[in-house]
PDB file of N, CA, C and O in Angstrom:
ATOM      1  N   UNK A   1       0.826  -1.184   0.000  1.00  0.00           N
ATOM      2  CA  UNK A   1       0.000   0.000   0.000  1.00  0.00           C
ATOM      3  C   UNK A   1       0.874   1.253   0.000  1.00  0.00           C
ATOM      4  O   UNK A   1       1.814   1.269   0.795  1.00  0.00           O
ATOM      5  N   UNK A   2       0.671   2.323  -0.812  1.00  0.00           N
ATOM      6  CA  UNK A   2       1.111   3.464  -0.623  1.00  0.00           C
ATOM      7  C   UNK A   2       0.658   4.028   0.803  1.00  0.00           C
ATOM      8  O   UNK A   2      -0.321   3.815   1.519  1.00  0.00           O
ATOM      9  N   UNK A   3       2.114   5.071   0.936  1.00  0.00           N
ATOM     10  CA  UNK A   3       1.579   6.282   1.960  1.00  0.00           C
ATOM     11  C   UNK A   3       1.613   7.419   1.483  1.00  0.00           C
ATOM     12  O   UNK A   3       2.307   7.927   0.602  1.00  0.00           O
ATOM     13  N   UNK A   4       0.266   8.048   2.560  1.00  0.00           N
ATOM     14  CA  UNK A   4       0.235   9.335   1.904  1.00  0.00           C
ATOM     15  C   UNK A   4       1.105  10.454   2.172  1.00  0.00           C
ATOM     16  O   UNK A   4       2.253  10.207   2.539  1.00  0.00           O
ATOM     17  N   UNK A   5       0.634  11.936   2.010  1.00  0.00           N
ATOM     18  CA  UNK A   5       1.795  12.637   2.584  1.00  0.00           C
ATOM     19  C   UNK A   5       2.107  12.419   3.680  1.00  0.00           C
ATOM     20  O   UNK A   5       3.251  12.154   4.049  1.00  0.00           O
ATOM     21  N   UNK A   6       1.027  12.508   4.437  1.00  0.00           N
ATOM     22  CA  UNK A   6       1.327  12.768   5.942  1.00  0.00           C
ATOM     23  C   UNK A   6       1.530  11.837   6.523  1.00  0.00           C
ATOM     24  O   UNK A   6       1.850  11.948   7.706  1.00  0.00           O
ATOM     25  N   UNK A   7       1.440  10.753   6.011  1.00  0.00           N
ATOM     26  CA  UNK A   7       2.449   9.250   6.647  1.00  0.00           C
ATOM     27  C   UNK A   7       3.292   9.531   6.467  1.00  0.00           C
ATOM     28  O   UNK A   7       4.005   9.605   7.468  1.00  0.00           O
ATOM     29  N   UNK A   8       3.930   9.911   5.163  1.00  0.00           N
ATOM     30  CA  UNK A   8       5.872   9.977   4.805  1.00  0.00           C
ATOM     31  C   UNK A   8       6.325  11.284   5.609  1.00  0.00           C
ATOM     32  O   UNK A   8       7.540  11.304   5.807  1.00  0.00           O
ATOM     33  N   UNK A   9       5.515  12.544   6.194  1.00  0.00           N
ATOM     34  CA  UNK A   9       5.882  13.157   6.861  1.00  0.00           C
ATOM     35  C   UNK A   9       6.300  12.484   8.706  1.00  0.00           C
ATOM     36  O   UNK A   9       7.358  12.521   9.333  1.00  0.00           O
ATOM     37  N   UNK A  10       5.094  11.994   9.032  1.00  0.00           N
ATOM     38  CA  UNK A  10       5.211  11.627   9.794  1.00  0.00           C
ATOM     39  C   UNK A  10       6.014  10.486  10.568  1.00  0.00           C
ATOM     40  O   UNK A  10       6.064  10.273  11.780  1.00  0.00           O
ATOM     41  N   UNK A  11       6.814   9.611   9.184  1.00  0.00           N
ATOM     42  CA  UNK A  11       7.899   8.867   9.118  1.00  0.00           C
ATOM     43  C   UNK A  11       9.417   9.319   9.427  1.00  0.00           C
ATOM     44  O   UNK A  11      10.302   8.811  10.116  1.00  0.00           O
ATOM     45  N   UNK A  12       9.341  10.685   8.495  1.00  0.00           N
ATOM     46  CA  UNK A  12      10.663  11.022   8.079  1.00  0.00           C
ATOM     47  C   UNK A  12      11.257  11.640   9.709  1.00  0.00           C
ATOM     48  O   UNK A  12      12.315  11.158  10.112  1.00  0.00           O
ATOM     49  N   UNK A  13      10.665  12.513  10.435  1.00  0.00           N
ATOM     50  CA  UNK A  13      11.067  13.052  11.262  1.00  0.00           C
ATOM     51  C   UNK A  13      11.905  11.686  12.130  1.00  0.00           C
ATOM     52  O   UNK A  13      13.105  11.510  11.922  1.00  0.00           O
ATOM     53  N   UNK A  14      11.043  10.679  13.203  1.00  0.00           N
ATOM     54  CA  UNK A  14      11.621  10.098  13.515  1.00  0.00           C
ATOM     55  C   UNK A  14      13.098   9.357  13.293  1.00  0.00           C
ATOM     56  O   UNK A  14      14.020   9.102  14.066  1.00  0.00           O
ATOM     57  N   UNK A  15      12.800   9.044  11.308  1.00  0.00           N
ATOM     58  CA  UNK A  15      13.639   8.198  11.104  1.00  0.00           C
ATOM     59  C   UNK A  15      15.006   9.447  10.851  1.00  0.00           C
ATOM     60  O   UNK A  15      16.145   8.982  10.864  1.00  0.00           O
ATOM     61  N   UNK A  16      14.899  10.474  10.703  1.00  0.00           N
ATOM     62  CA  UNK A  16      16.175  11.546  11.195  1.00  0.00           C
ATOM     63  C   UNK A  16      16.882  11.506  12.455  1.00  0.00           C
ATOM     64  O   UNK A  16      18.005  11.698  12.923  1.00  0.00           O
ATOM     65  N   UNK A  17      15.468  11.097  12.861  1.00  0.00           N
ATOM     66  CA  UNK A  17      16.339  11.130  14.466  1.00  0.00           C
ATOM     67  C   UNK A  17      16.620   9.515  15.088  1.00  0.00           C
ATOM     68  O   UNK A  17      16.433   9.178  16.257  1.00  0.00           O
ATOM     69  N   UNK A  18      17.097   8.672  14.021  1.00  0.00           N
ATOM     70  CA  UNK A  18      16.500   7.027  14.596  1.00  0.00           C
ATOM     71  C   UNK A  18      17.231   6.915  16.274  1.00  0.00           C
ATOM     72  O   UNK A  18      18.319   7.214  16.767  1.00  0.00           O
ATOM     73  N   UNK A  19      16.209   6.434  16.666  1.00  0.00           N
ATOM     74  CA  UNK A  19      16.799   5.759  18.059  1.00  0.00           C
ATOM     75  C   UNK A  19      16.225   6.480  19.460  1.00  0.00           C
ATOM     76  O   UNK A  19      16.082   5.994  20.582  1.00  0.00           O
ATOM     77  N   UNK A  20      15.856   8.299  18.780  1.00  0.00           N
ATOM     78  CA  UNK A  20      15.237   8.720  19.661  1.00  0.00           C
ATOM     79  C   UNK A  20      14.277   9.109  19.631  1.00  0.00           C
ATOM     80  O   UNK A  20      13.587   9.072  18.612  1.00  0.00           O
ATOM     81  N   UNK A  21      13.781   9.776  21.080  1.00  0.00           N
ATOM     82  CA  UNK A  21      11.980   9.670  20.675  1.00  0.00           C
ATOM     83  C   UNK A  21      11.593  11.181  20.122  1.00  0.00           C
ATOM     84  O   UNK A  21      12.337  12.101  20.462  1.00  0.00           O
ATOM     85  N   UNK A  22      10.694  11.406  19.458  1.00  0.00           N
ATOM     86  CA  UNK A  22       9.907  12.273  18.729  1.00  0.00           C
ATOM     87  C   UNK A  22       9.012  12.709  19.372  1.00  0.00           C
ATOM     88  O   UNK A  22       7.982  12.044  19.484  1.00  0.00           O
ATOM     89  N   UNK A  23       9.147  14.017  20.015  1.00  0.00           N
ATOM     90  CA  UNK A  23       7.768  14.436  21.108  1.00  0.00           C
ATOM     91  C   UNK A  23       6.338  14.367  19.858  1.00  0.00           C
ATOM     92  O   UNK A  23       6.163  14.562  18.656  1.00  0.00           O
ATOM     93  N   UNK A  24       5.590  13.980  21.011  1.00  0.00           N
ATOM     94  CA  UNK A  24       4.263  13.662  20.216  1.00  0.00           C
ATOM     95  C   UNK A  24       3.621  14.943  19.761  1.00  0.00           C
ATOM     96  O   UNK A  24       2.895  14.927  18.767  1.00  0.00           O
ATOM     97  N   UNK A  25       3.893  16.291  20.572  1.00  0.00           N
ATOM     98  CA  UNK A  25       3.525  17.582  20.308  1.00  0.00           C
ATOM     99  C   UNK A  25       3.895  18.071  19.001  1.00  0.00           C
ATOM    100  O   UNK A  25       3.128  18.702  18.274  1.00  0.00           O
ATOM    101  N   UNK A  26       5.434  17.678  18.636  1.00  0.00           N
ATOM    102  CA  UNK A  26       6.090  18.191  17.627  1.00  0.00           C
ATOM    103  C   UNK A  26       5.849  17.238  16.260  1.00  0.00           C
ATOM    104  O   UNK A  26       6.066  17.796  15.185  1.00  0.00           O
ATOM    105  N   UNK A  27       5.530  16.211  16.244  1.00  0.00           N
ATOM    106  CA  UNK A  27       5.065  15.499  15.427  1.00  0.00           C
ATOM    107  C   UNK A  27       3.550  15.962  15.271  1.00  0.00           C
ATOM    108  O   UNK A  27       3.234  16.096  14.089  1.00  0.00           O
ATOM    109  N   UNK A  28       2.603  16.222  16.128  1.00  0.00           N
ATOM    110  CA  UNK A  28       0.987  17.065  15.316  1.00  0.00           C
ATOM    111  C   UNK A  28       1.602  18.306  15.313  1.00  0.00           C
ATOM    112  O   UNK A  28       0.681  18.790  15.971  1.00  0.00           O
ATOM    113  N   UNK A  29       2.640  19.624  15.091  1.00  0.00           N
ATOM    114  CA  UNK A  29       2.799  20.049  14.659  1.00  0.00           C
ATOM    115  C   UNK A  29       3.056  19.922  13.273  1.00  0.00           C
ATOM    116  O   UNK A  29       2.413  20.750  12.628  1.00  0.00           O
ATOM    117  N   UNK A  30       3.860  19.085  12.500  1.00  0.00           N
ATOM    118  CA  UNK A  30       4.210  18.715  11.740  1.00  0.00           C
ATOM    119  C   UNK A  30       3.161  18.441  11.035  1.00  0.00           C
ATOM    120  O   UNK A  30       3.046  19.106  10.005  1.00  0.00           O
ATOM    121  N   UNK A  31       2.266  17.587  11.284  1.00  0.00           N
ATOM    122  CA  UNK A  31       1.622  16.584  10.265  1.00  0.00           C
ATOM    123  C   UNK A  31      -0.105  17.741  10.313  1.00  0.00           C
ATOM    124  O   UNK A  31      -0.935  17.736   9.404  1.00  0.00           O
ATOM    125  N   UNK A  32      -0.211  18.593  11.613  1.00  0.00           N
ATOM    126  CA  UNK A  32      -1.442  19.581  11.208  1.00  0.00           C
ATOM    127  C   UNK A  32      -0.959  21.008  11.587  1.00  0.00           C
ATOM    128  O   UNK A  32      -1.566  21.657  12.439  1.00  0.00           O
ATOM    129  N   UNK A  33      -0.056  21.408  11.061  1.00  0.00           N
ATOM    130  CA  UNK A  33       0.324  22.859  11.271  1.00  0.00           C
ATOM    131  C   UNK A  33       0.700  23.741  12.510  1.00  0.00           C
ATOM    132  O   UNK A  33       0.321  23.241  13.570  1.00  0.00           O
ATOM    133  N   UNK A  34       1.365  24.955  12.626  1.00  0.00           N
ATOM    134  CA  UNK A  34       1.876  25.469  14.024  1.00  0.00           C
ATOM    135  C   UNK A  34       0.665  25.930  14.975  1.00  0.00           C
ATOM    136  O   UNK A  34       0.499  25.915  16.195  1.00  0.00           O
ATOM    137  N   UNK A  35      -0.182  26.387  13.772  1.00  0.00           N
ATOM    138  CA  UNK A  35      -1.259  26.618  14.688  1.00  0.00           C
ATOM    139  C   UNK A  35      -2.324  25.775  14.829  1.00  0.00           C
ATOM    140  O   UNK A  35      -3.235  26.265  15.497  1.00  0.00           O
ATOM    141  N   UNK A  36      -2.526  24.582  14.389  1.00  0.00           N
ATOM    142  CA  UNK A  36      -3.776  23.583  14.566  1.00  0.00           C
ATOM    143  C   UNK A  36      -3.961  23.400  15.959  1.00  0.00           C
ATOM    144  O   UNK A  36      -3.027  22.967  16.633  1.00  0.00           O
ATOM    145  N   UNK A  37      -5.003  23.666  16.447  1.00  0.00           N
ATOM    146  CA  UNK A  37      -5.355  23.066  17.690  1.00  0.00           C
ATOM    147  C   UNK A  37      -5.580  21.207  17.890  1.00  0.00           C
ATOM    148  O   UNK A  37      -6.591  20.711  17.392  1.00  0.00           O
ATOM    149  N   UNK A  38      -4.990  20.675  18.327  1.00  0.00           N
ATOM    150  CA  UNK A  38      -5.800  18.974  18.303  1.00  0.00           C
ATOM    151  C   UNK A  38      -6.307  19.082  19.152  1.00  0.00           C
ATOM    152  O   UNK A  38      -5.830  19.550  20.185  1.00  0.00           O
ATOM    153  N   UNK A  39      -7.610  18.629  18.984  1.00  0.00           N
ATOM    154  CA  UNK A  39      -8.646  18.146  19.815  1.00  0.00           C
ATOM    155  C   UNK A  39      -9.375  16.988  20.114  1.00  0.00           C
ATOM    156  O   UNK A  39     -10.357  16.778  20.826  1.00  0.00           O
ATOM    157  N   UNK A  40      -8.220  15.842  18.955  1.00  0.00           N
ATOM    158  CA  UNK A  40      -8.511  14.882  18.879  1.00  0.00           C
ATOM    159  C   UNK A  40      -7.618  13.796  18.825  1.00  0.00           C
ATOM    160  O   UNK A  40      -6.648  13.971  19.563  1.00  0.00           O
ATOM    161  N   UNK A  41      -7.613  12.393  18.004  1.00  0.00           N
ATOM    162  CA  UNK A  41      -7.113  11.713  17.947  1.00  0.00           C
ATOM    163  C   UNK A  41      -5.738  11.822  16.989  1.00  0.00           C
ATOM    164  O   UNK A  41      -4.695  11.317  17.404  1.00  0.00           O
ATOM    165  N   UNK A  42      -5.769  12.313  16.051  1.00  0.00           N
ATOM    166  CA  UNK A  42      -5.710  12.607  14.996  1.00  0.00           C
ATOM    167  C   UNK A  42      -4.104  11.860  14.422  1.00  0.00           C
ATOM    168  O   UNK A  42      -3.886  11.084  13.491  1.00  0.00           O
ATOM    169  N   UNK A  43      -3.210  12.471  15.401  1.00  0.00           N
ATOM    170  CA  UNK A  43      -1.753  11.966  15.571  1.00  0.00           C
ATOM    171  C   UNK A  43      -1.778  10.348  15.561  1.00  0.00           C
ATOM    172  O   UNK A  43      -1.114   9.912  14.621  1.00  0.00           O
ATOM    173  N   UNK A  44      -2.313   9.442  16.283  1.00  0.00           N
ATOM    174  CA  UNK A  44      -2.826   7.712  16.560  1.00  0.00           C
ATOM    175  C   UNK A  44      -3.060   7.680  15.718  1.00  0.00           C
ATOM    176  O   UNK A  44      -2.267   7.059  15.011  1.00  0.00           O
ATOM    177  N   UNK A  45      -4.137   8.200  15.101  1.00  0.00           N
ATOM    178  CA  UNK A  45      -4.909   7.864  13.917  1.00  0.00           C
ATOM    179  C   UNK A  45      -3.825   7.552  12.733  1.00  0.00           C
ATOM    180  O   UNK A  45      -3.696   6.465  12.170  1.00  0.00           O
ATOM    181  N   UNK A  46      -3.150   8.619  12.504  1.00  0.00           N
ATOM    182  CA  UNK A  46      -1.727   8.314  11.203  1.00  0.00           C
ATOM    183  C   UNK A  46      -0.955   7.390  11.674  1.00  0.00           C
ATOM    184  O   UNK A  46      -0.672   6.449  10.932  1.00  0.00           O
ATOM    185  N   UNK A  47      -0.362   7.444  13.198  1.00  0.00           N
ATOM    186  CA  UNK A  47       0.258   6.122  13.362  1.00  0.00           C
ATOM    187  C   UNK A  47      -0.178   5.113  13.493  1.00  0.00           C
ATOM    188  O   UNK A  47       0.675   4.308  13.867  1.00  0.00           O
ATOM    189  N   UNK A  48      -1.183   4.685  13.363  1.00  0.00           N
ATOM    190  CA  UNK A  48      -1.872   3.280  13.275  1.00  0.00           C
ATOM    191  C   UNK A  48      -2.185   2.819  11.597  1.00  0.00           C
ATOM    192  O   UNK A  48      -2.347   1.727  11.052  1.00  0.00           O
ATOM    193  N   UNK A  49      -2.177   4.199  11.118  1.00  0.00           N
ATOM    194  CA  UNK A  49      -2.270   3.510   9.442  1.00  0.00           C
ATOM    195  C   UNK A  49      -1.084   3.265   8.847  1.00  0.00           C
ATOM    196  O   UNK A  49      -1.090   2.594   7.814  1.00  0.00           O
ATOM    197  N   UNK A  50       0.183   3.770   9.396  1.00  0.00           N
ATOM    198  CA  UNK A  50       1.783   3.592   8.872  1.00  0.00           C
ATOM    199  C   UNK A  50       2.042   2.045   9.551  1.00  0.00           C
ATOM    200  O   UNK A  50       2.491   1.030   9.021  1.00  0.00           O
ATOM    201  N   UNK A  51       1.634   2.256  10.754  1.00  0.00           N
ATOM    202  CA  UNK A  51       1.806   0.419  11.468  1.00  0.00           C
ATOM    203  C   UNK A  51       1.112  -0.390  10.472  1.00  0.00           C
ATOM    204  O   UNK A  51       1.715  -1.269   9.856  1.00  0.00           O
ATOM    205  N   UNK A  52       0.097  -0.184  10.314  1.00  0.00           N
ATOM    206  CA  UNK A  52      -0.942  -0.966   9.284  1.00  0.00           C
ATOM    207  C   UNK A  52      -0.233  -1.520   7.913  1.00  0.00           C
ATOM    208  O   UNK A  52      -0.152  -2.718   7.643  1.00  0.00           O
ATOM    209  N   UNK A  53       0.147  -0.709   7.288  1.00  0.00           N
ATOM    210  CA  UNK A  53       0.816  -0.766   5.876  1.00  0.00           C
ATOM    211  C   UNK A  53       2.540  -1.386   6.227  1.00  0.00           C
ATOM    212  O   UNK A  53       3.062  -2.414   5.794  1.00  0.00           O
ATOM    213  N   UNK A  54       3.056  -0.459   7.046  1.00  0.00           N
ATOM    214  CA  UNK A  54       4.605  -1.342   7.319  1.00  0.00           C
ATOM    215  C   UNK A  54       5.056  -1.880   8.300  1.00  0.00           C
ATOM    216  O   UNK A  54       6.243  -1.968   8.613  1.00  0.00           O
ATOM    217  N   UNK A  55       4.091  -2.298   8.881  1.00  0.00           N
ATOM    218  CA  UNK A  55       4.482  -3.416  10.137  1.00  0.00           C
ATOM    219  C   UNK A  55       4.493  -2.978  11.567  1.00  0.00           C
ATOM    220  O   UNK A  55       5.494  -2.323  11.859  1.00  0.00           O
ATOM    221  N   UNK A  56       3.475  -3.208  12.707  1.00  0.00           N
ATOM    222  CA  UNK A  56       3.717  -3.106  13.792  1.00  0.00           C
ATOM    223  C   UNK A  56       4.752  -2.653  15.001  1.00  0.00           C
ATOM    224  O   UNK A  56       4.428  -1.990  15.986  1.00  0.00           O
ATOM    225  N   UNK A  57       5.605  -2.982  14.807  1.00  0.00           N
ATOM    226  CA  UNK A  57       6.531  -3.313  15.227  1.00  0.00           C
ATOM    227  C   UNK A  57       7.833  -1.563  15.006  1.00  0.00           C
ATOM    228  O   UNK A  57       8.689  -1.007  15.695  1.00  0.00           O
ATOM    229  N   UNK A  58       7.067  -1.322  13.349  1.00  0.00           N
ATOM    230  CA  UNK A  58       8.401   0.119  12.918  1.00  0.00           C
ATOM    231  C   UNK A  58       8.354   0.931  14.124  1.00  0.00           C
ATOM    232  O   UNK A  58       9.317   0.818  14.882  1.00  0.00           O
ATOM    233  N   UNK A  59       7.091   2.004  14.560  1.00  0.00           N
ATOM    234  CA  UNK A  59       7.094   3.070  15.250  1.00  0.00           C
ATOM    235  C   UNK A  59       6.660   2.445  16.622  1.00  0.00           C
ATOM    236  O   UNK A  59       5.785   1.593  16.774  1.00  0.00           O
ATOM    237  N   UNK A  60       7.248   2.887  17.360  1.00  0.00           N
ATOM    238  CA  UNK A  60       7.322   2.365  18.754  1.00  0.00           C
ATOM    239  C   UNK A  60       6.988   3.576  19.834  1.00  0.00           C
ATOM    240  O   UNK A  60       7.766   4.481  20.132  1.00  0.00           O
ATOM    241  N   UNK A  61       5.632   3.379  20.356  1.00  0.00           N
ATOM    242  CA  UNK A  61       5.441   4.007  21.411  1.00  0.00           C
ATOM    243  C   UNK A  61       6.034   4.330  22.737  1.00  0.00           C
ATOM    244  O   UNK A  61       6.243   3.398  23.513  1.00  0.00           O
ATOM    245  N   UNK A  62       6.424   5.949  23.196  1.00  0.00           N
ATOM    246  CA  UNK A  62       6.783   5.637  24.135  1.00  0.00           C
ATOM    247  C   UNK A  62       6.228   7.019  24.574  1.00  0.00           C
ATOM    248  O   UNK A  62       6.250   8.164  24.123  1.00  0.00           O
ATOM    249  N   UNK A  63       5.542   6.159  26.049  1.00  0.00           N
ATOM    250  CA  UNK A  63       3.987   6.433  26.516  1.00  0.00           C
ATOM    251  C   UNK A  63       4.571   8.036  27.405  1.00  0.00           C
ATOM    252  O   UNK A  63       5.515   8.368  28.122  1.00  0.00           O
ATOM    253  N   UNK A  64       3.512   8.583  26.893  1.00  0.00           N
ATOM    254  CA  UNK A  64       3.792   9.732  28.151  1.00  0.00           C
ATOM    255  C   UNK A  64       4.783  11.165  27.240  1.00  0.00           C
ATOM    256  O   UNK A  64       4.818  12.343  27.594  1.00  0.00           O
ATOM    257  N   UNK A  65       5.470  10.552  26.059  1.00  0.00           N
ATOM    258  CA  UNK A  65       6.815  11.233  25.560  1.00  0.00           C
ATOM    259  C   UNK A  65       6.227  11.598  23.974  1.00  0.00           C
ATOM    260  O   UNK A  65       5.863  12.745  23.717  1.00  0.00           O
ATOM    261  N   UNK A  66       6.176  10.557  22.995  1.00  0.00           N
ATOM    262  CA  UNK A  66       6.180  10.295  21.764  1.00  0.00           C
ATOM    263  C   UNK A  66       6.748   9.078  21.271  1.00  0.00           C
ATOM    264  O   UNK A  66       6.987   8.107  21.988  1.00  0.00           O
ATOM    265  N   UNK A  67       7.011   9.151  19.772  1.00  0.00           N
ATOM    266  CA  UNK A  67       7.516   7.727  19.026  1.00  0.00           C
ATOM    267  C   UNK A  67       8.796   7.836  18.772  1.00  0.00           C
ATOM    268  O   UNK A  67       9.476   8.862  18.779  1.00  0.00           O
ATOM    269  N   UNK A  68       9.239   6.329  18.459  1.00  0.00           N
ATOM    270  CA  UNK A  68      10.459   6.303  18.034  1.00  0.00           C
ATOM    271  C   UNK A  68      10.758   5.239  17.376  1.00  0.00           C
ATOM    272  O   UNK A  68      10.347   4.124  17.698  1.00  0.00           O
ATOM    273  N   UNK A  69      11.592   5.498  16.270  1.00  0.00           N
ATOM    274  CA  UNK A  69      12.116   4.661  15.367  1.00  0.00           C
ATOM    275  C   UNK A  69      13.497   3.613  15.516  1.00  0.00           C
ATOM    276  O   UNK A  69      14.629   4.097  15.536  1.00  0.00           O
ATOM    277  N   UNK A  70      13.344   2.659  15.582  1.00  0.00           N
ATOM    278  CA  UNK A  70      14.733   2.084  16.218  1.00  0.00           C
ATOM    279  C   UNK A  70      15.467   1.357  14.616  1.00  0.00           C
ATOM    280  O   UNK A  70      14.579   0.792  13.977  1.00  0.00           O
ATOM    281  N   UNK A  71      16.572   1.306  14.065  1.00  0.00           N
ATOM    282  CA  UNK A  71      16.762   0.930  12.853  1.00  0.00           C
ATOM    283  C   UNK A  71      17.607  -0.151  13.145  1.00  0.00           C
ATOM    284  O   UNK A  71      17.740  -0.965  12.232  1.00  0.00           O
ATOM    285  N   UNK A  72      18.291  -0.389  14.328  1.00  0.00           N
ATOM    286  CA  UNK A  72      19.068  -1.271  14.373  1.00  0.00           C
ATOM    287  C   UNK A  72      18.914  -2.943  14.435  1.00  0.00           C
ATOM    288  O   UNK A  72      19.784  -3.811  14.516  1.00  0.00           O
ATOM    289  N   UNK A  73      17.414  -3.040  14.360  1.00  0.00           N
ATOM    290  CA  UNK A  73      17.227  -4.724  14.180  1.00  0.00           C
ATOM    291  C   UNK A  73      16.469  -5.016  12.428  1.00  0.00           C
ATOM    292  O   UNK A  73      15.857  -6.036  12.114  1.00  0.00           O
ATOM    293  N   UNK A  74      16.705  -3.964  11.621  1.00  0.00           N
ATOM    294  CA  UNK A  74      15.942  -4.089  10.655  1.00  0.00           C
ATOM    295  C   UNK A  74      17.011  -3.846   9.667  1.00  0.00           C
ATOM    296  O   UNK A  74      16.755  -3.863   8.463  1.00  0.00           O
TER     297      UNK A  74
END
């Protein structure tokens, strides 16, 4: 399956930074603008469709902080 923009946006940051975590704030900046308010899910929502398409396992939650990309077992 293709991704869309805002999956490959929401990819690229982490995988710049592989290994560390990606505040979850600065990632819905990214993917809905400086000024979007979230009021919702919205951020989950994209990471559950990038898990969906490339595997469980890529973006790794870490609770309380944001995601992170680990490259070293892949």
């Amino acid at each position: 399956m293709a991704l869309t923009a805002r999956e490959w946006a929401l990819l690229e940051a982490p995988l710049r930074r592989a290994g560390r975590v990606v505040a979850a704030a600065d990632l819905e900046r990214l993917l809905l603008g400086a000024d979007a308010e979230v009021q919702s899910n919205a951020l989950e929502v994209h990471v559950s469709s990038v898990r969906r398409k490339l595997g469980r396992d890529l973006i790794e939650t870490v609770r309380g902080l944001g995601y992170r990309i680990t490259l070293s077992d892949r």
